[in-house]
Residue frames as qw, qx, qy, qz and C-alpha x, y, z in Angstrom:
[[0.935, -0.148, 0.133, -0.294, -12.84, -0.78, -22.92],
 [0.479, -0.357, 0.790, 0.141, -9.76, -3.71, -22.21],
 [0.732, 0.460, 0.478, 0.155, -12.02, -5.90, -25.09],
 [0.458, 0.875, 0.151, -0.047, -11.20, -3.10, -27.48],
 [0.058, -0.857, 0.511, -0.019, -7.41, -2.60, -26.42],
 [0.764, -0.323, 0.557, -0.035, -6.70, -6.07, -26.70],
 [0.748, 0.370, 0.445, 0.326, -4.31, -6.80, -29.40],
 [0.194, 0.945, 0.192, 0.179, -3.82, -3.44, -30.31],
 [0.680, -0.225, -0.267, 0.645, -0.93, -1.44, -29.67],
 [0.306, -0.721, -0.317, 0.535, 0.13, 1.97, -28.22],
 [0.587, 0.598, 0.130, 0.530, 0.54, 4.61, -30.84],
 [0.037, -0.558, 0.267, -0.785, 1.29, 7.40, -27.98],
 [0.293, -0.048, -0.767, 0.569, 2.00, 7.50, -24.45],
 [0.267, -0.039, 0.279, -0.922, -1.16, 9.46, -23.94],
 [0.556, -0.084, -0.385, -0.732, -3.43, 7.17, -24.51],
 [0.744, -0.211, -0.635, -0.006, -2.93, 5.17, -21.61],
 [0.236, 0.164, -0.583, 0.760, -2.38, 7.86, -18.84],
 [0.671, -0.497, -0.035, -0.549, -6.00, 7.34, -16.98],
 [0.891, -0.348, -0.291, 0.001, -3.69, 4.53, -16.03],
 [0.392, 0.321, -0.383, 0.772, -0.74, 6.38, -15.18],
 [0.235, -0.486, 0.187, -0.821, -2.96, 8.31, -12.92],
 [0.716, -0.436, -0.051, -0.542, -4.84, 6.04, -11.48],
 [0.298, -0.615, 0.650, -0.332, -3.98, 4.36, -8.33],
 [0.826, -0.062, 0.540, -0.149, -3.03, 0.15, -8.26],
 [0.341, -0.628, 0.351, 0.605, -2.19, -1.72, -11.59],
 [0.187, 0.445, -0.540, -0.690, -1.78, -1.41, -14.67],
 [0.861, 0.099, 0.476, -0.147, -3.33, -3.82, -17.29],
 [0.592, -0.382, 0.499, 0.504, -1.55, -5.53, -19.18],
 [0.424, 0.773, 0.358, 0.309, -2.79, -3.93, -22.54],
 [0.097, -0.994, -0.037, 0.037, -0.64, -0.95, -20.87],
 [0.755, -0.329, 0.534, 0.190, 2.22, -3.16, -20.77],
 [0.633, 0.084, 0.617, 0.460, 2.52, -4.35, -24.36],
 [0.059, 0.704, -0.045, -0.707, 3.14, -1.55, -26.07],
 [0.370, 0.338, -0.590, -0.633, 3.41, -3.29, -29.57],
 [0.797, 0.064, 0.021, -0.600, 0.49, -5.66, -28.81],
 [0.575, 0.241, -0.772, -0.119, 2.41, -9.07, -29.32],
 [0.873, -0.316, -0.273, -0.252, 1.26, -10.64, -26.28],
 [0.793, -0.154, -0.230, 0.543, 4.41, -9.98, -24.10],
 [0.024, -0.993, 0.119, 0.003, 5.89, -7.54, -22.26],
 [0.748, 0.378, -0.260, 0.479, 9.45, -7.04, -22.42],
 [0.467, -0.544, -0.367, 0.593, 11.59, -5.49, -20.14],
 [0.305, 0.037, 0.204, 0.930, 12.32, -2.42, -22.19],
 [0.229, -0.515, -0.515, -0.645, 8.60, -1.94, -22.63],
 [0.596, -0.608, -0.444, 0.279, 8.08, -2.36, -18.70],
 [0.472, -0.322, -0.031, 0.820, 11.07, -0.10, -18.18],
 [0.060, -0.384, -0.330, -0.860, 8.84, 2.79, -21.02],
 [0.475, -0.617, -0.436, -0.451, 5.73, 2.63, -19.42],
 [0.646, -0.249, -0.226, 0.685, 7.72, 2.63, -15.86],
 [0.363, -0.069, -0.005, 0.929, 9.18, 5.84, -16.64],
 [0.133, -0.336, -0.401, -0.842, 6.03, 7.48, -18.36],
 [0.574, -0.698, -0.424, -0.058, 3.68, 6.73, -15.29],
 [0.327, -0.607, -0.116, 0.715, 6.40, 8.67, -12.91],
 [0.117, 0.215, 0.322, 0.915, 6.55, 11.33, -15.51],
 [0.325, -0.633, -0.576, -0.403, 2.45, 11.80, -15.25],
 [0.528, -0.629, -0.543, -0.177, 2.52, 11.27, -11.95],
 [0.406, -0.444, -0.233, 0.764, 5.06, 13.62, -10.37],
 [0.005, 0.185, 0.355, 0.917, 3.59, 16.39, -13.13],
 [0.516, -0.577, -0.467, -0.428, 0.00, 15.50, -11.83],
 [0.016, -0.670, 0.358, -0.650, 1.56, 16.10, -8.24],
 [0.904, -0.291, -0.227, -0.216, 1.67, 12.68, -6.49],
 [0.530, -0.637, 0.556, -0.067, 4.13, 11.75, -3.38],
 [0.912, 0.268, -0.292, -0.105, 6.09, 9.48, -5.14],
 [0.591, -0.629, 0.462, -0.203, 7.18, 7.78, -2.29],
 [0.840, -0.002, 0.489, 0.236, 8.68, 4.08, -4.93],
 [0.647, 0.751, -0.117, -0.052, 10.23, 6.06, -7.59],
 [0.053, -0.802, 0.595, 0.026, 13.41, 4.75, -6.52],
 [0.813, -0.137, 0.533, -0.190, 12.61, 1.19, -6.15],
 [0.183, 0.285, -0.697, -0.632, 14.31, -0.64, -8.58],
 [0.590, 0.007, -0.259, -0.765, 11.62, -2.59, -10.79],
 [0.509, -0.164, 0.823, -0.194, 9.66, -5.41, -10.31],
 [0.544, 0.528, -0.444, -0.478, 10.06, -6.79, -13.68],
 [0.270, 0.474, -0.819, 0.177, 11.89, -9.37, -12.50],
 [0.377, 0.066, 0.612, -0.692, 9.41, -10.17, -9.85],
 [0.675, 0.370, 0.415, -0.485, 6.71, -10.87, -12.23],
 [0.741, 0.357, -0.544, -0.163, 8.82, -12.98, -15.23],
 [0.834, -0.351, 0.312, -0.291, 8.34, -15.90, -12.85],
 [0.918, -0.085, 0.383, 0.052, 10.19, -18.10, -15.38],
 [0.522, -0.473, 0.403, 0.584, 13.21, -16.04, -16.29],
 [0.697, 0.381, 0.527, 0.303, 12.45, -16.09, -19.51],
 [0.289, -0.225, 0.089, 0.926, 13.15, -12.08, -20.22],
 [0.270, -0.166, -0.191, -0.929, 9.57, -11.42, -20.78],
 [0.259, 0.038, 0.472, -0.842, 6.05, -11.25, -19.60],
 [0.167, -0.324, -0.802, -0.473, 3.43, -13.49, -21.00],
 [0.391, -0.501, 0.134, -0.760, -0.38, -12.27, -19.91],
 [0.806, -0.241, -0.510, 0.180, -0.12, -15.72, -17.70],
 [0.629, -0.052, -0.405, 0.662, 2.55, -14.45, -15.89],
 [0.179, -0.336, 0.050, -0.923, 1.36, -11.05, -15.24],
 [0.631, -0.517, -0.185, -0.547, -2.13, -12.23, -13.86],
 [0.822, -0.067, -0.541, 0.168, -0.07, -14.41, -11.66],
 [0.478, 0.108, -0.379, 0.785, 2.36, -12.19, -10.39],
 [0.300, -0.445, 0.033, -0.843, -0.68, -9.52, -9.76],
 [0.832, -0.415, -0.334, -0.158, -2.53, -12.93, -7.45],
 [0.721, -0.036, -0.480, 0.498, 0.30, -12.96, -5.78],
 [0.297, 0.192, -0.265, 0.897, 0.95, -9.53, -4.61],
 [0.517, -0.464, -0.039, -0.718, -2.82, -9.30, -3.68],
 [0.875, -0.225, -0.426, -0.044, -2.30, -12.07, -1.55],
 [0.631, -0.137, -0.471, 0.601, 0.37, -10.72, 0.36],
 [0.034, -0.443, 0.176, -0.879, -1.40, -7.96, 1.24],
 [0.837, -0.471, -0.096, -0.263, -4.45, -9.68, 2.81]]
């Protein structure tokens, strides 16, 4: 349950690959790997790498592992990290340009 992962942080990468696997994104409890209430880029750039890891091992087309990230994309206000503001934001957005 998200209620239960809030705040908390990641003691191993395995405990958050139902979301590696699963298709769309992430939340941001997957994100903040040491639970302060921010992602960083370095933490983006772990959890990044460890979803393609999963998912070319679990045997998905990984048709964006080259893209470079879109870290950048979703710290709206430069600041060199992710508050969970900015995340839900950046995720309204990108469902919006799909519709």
């Amino acid at each position: 349950s998200l209620t239960f992962l809030a705040g908390s942080a990641i003691s191993s990468p395995g405990e958050y690959e139902q979301y590696y696997l699963q298709r769309g994104p992430m939340p941001f409890e997957a994100l903040d790997r040491n639970g302060d209430g921010i992602v960083t880029a370095e933490e983006h750039a772990t959890v990044r790498e460890e979803r393609q890891t999963a998912r070319a091992k679990a045997g998905y087309m990984m048709r964006n592992a080259g893209k470079p990230s879109s870290f950048e994309k979703a710290d709206i206000d430069g600041s060199g990290a992710i508050s969970r503001k900015e995340f839900s934001n950046w995720q309204n957005m990108r469902f919006q340009q799909r519709w």
